[in-house]
C-alpha positions as CSV (number, residue, x, y, z in Angstrom):
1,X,0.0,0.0,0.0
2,X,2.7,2.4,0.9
3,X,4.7,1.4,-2.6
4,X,1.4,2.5,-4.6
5,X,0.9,6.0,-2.7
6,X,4.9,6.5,-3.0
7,X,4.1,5.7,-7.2
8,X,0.9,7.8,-7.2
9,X,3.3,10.8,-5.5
10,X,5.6,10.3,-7.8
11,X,3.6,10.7,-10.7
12,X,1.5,14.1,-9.1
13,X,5.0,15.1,-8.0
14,X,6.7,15.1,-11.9
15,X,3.4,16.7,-12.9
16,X,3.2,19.4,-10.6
17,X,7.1,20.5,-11.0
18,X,6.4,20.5,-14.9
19,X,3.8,22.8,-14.3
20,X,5.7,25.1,-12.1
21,X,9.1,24.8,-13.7
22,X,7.8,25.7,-17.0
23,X,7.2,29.1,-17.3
24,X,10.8,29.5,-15.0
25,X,12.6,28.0,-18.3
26,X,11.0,30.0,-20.6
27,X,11.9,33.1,-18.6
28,X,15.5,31.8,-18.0
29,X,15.8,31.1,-21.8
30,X,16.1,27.3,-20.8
31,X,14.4,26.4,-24.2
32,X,15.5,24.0,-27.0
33,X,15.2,26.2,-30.3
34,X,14.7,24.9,-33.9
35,X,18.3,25.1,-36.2
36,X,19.4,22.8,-39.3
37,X,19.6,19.6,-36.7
38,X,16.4,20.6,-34.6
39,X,13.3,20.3,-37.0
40,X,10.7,21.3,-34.3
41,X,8.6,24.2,-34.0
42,X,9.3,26.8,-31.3
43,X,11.5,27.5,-28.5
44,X,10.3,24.3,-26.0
45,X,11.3,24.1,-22.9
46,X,14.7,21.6,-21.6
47,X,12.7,21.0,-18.2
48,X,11.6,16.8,-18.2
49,X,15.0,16.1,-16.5
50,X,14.7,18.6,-14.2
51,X,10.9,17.2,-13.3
52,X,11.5,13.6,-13.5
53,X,15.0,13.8,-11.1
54,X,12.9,16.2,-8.5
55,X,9.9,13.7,-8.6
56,X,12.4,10.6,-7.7
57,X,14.6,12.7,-5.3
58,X,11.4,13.7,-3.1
59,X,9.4,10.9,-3.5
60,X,12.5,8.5,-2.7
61,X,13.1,10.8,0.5
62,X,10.2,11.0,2.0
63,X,9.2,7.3,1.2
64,X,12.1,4.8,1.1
65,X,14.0,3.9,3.7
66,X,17.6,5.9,4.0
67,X,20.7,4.0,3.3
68,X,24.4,4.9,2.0
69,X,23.3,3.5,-1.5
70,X,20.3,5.5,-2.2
71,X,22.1,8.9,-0.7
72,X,25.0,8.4,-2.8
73,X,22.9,7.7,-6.0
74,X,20.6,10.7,-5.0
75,X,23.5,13.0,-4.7
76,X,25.4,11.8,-8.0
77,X,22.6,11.9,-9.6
78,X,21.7,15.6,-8.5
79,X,25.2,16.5,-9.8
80,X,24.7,14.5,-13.2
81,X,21.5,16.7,-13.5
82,X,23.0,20.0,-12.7
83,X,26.0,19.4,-15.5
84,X,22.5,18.7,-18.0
85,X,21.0,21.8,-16.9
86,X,24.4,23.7,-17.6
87,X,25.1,21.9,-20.8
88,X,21.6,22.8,-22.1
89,X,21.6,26.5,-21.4
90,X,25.5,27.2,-22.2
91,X,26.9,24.0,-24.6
92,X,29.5,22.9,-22.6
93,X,32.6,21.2,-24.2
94,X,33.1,17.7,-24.1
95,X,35.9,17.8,-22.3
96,X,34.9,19.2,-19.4
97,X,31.2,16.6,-19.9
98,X,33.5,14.1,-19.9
99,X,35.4,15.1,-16.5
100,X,32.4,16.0,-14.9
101,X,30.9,12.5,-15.8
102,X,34.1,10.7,-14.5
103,X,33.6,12.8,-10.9
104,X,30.5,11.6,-10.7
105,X,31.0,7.9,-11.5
106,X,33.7,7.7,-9.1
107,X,31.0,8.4,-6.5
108,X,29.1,5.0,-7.5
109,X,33.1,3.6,-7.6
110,X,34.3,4.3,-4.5
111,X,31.1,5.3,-2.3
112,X,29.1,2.0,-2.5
113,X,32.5,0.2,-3.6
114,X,30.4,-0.9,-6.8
115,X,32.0,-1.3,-10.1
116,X,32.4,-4.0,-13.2
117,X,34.4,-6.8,-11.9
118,X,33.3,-9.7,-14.3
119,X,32.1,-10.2,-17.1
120,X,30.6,-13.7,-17.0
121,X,31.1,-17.1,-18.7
122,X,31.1,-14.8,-22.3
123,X,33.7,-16.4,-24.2
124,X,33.5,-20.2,-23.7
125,X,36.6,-20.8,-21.3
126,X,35.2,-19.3,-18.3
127,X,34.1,-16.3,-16.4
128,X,36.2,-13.5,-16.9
129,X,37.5,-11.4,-14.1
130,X,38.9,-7.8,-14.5
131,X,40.2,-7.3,-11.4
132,X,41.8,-3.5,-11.4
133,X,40.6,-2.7,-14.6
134,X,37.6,-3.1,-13.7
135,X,37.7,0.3,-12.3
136,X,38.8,1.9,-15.7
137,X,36.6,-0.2,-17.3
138,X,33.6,0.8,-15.2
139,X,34.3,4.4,-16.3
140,X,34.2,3.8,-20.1
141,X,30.8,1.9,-19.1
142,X,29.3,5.1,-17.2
143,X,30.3,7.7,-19.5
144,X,29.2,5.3,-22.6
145,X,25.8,4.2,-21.1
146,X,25.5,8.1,-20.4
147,X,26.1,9.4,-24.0
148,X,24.1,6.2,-25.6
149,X,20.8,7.6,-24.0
150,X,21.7,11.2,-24.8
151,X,22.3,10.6,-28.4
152,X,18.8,8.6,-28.5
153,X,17.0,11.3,-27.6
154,X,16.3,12.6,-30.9
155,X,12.5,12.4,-32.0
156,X,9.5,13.1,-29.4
157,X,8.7,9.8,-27.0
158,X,12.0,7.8,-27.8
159,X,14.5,8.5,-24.6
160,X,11.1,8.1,-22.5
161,X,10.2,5.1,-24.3
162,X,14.1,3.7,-24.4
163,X,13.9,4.6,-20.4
164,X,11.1,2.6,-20.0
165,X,11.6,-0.2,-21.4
166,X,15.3,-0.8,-20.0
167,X,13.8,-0.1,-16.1
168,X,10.8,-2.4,-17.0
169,X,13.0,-4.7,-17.4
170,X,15.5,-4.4,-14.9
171,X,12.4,-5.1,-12.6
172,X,11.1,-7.8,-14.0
173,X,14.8,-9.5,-13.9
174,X,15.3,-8.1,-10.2
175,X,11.8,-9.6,-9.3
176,X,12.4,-13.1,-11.0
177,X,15.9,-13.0,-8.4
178,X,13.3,-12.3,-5.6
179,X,14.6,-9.2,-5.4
180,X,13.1,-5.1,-6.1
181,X,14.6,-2.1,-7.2
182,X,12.4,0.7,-6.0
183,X,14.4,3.5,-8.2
184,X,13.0,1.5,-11.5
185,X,10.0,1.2,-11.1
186,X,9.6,4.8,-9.6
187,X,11.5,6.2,-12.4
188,X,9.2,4.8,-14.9
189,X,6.6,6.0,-13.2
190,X,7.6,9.3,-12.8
191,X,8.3,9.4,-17.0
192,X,5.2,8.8,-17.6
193,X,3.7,12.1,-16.9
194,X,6.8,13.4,-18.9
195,X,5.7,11.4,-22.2
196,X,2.6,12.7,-22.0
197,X,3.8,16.1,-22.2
198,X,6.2,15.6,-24.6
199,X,3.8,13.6,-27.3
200,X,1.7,15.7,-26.8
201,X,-1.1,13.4,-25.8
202,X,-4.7,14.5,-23.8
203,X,-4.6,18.3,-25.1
204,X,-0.8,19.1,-24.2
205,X,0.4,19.5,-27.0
206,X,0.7,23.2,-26.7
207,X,2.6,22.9,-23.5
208,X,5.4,20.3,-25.2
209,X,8.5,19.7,-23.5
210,X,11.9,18.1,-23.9
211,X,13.7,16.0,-21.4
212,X,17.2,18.0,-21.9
213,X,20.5,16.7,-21.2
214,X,20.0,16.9,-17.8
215,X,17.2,14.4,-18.0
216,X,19.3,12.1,-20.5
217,X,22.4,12.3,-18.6
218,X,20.4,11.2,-15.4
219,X,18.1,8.1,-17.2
220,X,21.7,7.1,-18.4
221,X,23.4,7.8,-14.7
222,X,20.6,5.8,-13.2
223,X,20.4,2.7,-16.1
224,X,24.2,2.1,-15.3
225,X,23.8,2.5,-11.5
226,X,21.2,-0.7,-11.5
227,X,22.9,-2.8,-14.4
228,X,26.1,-2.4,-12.5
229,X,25.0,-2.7,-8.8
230,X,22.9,-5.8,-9.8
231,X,25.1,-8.0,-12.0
232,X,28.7,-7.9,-9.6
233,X,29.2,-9.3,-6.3
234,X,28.1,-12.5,-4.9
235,X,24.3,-12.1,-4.8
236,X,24.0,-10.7,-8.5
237,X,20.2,-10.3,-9.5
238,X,21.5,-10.9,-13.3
239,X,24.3,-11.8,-15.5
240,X,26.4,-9.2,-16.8
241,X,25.7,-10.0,-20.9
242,X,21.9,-9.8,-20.1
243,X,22.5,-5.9,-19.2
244,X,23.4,-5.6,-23.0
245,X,20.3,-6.8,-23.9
246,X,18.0,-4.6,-22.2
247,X,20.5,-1.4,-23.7
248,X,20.7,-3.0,-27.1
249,X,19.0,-0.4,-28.8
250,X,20.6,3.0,-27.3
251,X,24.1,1.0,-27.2
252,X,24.1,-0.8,-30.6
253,X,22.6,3.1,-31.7
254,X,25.8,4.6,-30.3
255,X,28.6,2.0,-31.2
256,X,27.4,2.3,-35.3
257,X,27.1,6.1,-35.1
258,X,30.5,6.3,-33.1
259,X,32.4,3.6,-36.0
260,X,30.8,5.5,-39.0
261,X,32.1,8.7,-37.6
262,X,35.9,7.5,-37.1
263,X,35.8,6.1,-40.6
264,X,35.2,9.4,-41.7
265,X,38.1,11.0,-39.5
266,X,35.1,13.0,-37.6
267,X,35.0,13.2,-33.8
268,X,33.0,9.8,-32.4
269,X,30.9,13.6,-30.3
270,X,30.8,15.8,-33.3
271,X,26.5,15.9,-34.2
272,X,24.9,14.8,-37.4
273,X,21.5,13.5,-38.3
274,X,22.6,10.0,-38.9
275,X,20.9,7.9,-36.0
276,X,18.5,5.1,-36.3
277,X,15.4,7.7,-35.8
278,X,16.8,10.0,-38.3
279,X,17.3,6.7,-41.0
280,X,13.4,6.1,-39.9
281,X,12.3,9.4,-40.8
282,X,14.6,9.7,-44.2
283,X,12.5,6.3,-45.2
284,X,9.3,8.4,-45.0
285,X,8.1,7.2,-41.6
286,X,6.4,9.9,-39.6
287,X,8.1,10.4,-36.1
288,X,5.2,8.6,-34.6
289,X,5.7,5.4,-36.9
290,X,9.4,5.8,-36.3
291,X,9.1,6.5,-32.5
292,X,6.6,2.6,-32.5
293,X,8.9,0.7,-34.5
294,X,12.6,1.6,-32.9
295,X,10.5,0.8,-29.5
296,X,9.1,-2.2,-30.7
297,X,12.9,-3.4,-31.6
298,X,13.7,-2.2,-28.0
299,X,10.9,-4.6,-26.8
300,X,12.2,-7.5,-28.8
301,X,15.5,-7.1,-27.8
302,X,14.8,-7.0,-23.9
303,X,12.6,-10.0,-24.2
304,X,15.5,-12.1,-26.0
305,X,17.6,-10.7,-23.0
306,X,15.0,-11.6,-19.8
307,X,14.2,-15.1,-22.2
308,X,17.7,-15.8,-22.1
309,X,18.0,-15.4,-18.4
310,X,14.9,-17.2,-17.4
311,X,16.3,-19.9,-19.4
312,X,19.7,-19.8,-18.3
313,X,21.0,-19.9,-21.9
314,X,24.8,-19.7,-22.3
315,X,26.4,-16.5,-21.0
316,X,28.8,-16.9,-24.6
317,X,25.9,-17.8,-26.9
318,X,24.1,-14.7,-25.9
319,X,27.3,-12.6,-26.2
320,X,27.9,-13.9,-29.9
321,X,24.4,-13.5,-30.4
322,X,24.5,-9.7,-29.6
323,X,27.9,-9.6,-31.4
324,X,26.5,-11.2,-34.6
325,X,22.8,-8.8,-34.4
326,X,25.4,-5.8,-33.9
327,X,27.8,-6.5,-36.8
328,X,24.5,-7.4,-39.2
329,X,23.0,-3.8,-37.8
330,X,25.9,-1.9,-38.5
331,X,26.3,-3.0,-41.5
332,X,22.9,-2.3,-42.3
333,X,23.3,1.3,-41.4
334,X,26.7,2.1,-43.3
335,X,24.6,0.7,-46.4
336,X,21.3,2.0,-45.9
337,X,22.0,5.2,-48.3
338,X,22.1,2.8,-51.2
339,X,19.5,0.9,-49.9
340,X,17.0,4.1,-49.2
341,X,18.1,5.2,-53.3
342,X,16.7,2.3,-54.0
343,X,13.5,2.1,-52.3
344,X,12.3,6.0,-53.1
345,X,13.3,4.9,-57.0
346,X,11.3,2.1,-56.6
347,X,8.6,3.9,-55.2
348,X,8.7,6.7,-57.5
């Protein structure tokens, strides 16, 4: 009873801090506005991170039981959300993204002493220990789980949808371990209210927001957090390679987009219009088609990953799996000009 009045808070809470936070962003010039990459109409405000995070930090308060864990994630997240909101009013450089996104993982690090130790069973001759690179490791892990969820946000509904599903998942693989993580399923709650802003749904369209970096950076912060608190150390809820599987869409997004930009001697941060959502809408799908579809494979791709782990199928056949869907996507994508010349002739 208490867990539904701390969910029903949760969602009044994001809905009332969208309300008041709104018209505080538009004064402050907190607004995303339209350019050659940024094809919407208006000056909307970058506020849903700043709702959703102030949702989960008061409802988590006032409702869950304090413990080192849950104040150090509240606090690193706080600080992931404050470099979002300064990054979306005044562009930061990467560099300093990247520094301030080290700071903060080495509070998850070194505060709950939590970070990727092994890897699993994922290459046939046993499980695979990192031991002190772990640490480094671990930091690649944050800053690239981080950047995979920023760099999906891109059309309306997909980083909420992308949030979703990972943190439905996490639960239902933390609940078939006997165990709960309250932070997912409040989080998903707490997007909710944020989607229906941001699609515009029940009359709101003329209030749309964005979720901002600051919301991106702290879905990201928090998807890491519980993949890597839950798959090390003796009482793991899940296996390490099932954590890809419930990311497969943001990561496998990232990885291609990150390969296709070093083969052009670009930066693997410089922006472009080349993401899964933008090869959607290029095809002719609307954003809404696109926005079903991409979540759909998202779906799909978490299923394989809970399946596998219900199932207890081989740790290295669902690596190679992953590997082989990756390699086959990627591919896909470095083609798909040719293949999208082909299909508007065709249909011409």
């Amino acid at each position: 009873m208490e867990l539904m009045l701390a969910l029903f808070f949760s969602f009044a809470m994001t809905l009332a801090t969208i309300g008041l936070v709104r018209p505080v962003a538009i004064r402050f010039n907190l607004v995303d506005k339209p350019n050659e990459r940024k094809k919407h109409e208006g000056n909307i405000p970058l506020i849903g991170g700043i709702a959703v995070f102030s949702s989960v930090l008061i409802t988590a308060s006032l409702f869950f039981p304090f413990s080192t864990e849950l104040a150090s994630y509240l606090f690193a997240s706080g600080l992931m959300v404050i470099l979002g909101v300064m990054d979306d009013k005044h562009d930061l450089s990467v560099r300093f993204r990247v520094f301030f996104q080290v700071v903060v993982a080495s509070l998850m690090i070194f505060s709950v002493d939590s970070y990727i130790q092994d890897l699993g069973n994922i290459l046939f001759f046993g499980d695979i220990n990192l031991a002190w690179f772990g640490v480094i490791f671990t930091y690649v892990a944050v800053i690239g789980m981080i950047n995979a969820f920023n760099m999906v946000d891109g059309i309306d509904g997909l980083l909420g949808s992308m949030a979703i599903i990972t943190l439905t998942a996490i639960s239902i693989l933390l609940f078939n371990s006997g165990q709960t993580s309250l932070i997912s399923i409040l989080l998903v709650v707490s997007l909710v209210p944020y989607l229906i802003f941001n699609l515009g749904v029940f009359g709101t369209q003329f209030k749309k927001i964005f979720m901002g970096d600051a919301g991106s950076m702290f879905i990201g912060f928090t998807v890491v957090w519980l993949l890597v608190t839950n798959t090390q150390g003796e009482v793991s809820a899940f296996r390490p390679v099932t954590a890809l599987w419930v990311v497969a869409v943001p990561l496998m997004d990232m990885a291609a987009i990150i390969i296709r930009r070093v083969r052009k001697g670009k930066s693997p941060f410089s922006p472009d219009r080349d993401h899964l959502h933008h090869i959607f809408l290029r095809a002719g799908f609307t954003s809404r088609q696109a926005l079903f579809v991409i979540s759909l494979i998202g779906i799909l791709f978490a299923v394989v990953g809970i399946l596998g782990e219900l199932l207890a199928v081989s740790e290295s056949i669902m690596f190679f799996t992953f590997l082989g869907i990756f390699f086959l996507y990627n591919y896909a994508i470095l083609h798909v000009w040719r293949l999208l010349k082909w299909y508007r002739k065709r249909k011409a």
